[in-house]
N, C-alpha and C positions, 0 to 999 in steps of 0.2 A: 574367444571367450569374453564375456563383457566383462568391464570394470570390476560390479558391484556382485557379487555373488552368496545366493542365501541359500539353505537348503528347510525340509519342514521336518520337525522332528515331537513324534510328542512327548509331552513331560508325562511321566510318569505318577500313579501313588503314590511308588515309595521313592520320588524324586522330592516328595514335599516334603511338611511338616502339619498339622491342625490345624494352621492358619491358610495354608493354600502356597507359602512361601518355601520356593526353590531351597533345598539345604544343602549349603555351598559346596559340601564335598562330591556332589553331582555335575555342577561346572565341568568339571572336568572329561567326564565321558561326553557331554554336550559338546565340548572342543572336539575333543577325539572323534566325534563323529563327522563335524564341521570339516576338521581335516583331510578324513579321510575322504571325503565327498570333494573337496576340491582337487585336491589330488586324482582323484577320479577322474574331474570332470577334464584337468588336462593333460591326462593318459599316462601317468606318472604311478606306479607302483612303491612301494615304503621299499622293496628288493633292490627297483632300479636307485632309489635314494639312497640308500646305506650302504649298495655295494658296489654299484657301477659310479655313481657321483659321489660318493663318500659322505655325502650331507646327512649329518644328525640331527634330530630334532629334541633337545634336551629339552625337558620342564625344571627352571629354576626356581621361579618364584608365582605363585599364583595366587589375586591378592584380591 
């Protein structure tokens, strides 16, 4: 897999606000998906994370 890794995602209506601006609390399914597509992309399932490697993916702070 390279380095740098993007995926395409579109923003949404009601991701905006009347001015055309992202409203913050959508960040986060934008991650969420972000995530999931790298995860994907190197064959890694959220199952085999949590239950076979025990790695958690907490949200603490999102700013």
């Amino acid at each position: 897999m390279p380095e740098k890794f993007s995926i395409f995602e579109h923003v949404r209506w009601s991701d905006v606000d009347r001015a055309g601006i992202i409203y913050y609390g959508r960040f986060q399914r934008l991650f969420e998906i972000a995530e999931t597509e790298l995860f994907r992309a190197v064959g890694l399932t959220y199952s085999v994370l949590f239950e076979r490697l025990e790695v958690w993916l907490p949200r603490v702070q999102i700013h």
